[in-house]
Structure formats: structure tokens, C-alpha cells
C-alpha positions in Angstrom: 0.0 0.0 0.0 1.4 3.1 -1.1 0.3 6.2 1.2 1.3 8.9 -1.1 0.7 7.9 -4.4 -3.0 8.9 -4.6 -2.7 12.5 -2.5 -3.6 15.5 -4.2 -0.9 17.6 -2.8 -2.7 20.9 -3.7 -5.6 20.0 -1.6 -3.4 19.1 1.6 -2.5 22.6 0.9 -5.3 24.5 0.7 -7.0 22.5 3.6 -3.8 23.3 5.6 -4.2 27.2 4.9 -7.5 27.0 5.6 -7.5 25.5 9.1 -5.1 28.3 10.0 -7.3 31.0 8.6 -10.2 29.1 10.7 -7.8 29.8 13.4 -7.4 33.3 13.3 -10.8 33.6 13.7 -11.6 31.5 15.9 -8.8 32.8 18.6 -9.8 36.0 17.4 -11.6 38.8 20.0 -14.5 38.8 17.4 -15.1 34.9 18.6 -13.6 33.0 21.4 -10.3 34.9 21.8 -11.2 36.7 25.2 -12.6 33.2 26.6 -9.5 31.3 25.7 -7.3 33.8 27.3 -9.3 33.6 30.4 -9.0 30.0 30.0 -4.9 29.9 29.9 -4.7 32.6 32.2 -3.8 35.0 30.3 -6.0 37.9 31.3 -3.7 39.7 33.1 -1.5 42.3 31.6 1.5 39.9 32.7 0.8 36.6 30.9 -1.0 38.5 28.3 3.1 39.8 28.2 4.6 36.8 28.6 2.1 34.8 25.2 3.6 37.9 23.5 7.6 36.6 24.2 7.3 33.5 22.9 8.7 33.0 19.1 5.1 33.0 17.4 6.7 32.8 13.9 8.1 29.4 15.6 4.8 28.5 17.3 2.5 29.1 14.0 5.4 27.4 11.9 5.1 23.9 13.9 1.0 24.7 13.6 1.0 24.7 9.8 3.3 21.6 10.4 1.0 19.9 12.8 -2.0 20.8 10.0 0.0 19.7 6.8 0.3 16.3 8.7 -3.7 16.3 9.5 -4.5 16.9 6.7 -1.9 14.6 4.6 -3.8 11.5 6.7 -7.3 13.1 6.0 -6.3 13.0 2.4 -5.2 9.2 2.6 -8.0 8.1 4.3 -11.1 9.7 2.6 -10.8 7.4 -0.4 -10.9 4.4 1.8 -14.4 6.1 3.5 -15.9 6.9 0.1 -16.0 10.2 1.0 -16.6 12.0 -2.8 -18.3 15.1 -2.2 -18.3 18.6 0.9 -20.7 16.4 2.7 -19.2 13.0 3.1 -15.6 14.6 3.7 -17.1 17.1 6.2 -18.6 14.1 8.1 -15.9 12.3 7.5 -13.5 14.9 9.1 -15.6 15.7 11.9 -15.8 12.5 13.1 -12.2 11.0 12.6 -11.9 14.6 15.3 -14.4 13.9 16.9 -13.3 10.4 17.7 -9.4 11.0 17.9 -8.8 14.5 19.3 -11.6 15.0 21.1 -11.5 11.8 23.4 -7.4 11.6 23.5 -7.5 15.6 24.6 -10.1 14.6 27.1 -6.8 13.4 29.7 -6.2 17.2 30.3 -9.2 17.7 32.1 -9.6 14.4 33.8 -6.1 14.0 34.6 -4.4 17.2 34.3 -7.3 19.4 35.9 -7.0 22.0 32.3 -10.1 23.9 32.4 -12.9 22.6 30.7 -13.6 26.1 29.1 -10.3 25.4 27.1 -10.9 22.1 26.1 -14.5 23.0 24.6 -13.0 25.6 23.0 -9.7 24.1 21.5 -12.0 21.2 20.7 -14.6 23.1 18.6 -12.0 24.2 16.6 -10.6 20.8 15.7 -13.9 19.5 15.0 -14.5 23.2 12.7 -11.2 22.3 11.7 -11.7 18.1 10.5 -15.0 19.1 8.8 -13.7 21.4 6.5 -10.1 20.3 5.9 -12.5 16.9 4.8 -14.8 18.9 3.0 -11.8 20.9 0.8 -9.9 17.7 0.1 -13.2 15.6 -0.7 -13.8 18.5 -3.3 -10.1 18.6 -4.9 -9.2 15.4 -4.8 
């Protein structure tokens, strides 16, 4: 079984773009930006400083990484769903999420105490995320 040979590179792309776009919004003030600084504890004018320090160019090049990959195995394994058209690789997407991230990232409340604010809304946007990275390379492909 060859993984690569029937990957349309161009829609790994776009669907990659496209989740970070999603995440500008999403993160944005507009949405849930204020909440998920609350939720990290950043609503103080100190950590709001300290997210600021970190190497962001670093942090949103290992993001498009982390994307690229997701959406590399969403494009290998949407043939093998029948997923042909927006709707079956939305579904398709969403639940691969739903039933990966969103149970495996379910450890940093129950375990690690996170704050259930953050999960929900980190979660929603992998789900957002799945459904349309599914829907893009269902499309292209």
C-alpha cells in the first residue's frame, strides 16, 4: 500500500491554509479569543506579556506543520471512507476529530485538571477544523 501515491498535494494545501485562517478567527476577540485567554490565564496584563515573548513565527510554523500532517492523513484516508463530495468529507472529518482529538485531549481535564472552558474551546475548533479540511480535500481530490 502506497500512502502517497493517490494525495492530491494541492488539496493538503489549501485544507492546511485553511485551518489556520479558521484559526485566526476562531482565537480572534470577534469569537472566542477573550474566553481562551481567560481560560490559559492569560487575562492579566503579565501573561497577556509573557504569550507575547514566545517565538510566534516558531509557534504558528510547527501549527501549519502539525495541519500539513492532518491533513496529509485526511487526504489518505477519505478514499478508503468513500468520502466523494463537501458532505461526506465534512462528516468524514468531523468524526475522525471527533473520535481521535476529542477523546485523546479529554486526559487534560480528567487528569491534568485544564479547564474545561479550554478544552471546549480548543475542541470546537478541531472538530470546525476536521469538517472542513475533509470537505476541501473531498472537493479537490
Amino acid at each position: 500500500m502506497n500512502l502517497t501515491s493517490n494525495v492530491n498535494l494541492l488539496a493538503v494545501l489549501i485544507a492546511t491554509f485553511a485551518s489556520m485562517a479558521i484559526g485566526m478567527m476562531w482565537y480572534s476577540n470577534a469569537l472566542f479569543g477573550k474566553a481562551f485567554l481567560n481560560a490559559v490565564g492569560a487575562s492579566t496584563s503579565k501573561a497577556k506579556k509573557d504569550l507575547q515573548k514566545q517565538d510566534m513565527g516558531k509557534t504558528y510554523g510547527l501549527m501549519l506543520l502539525s495541519f500539513a500532517f492532518m491533513a496529509f492523513v485526511l487526504a489518505n484516508i477519505l478514499p478508503y471512507l468513500g468520502a466523494n463530495n463537501a458532505i461526506e468529507g465534512a462528516l468524514a472529518g468531523f468524526w475522525l476529530c471527533a473520535g481521535f482529538v476529542v477523546t485523546t485531549s479529554a486526559s487534560g481535564v480528567l487528569f491534568e485538571k485544564r479547564k474545561l472552558e479550554l478544552y471546549l474551546i480548543s475542541n470546537g475548533y478541531y472538530l470546525v477544523c476536521g469538517a472542513v479540511m475533509g470537505a476541501i480535500i473531498a472537493i479537490i481530490t
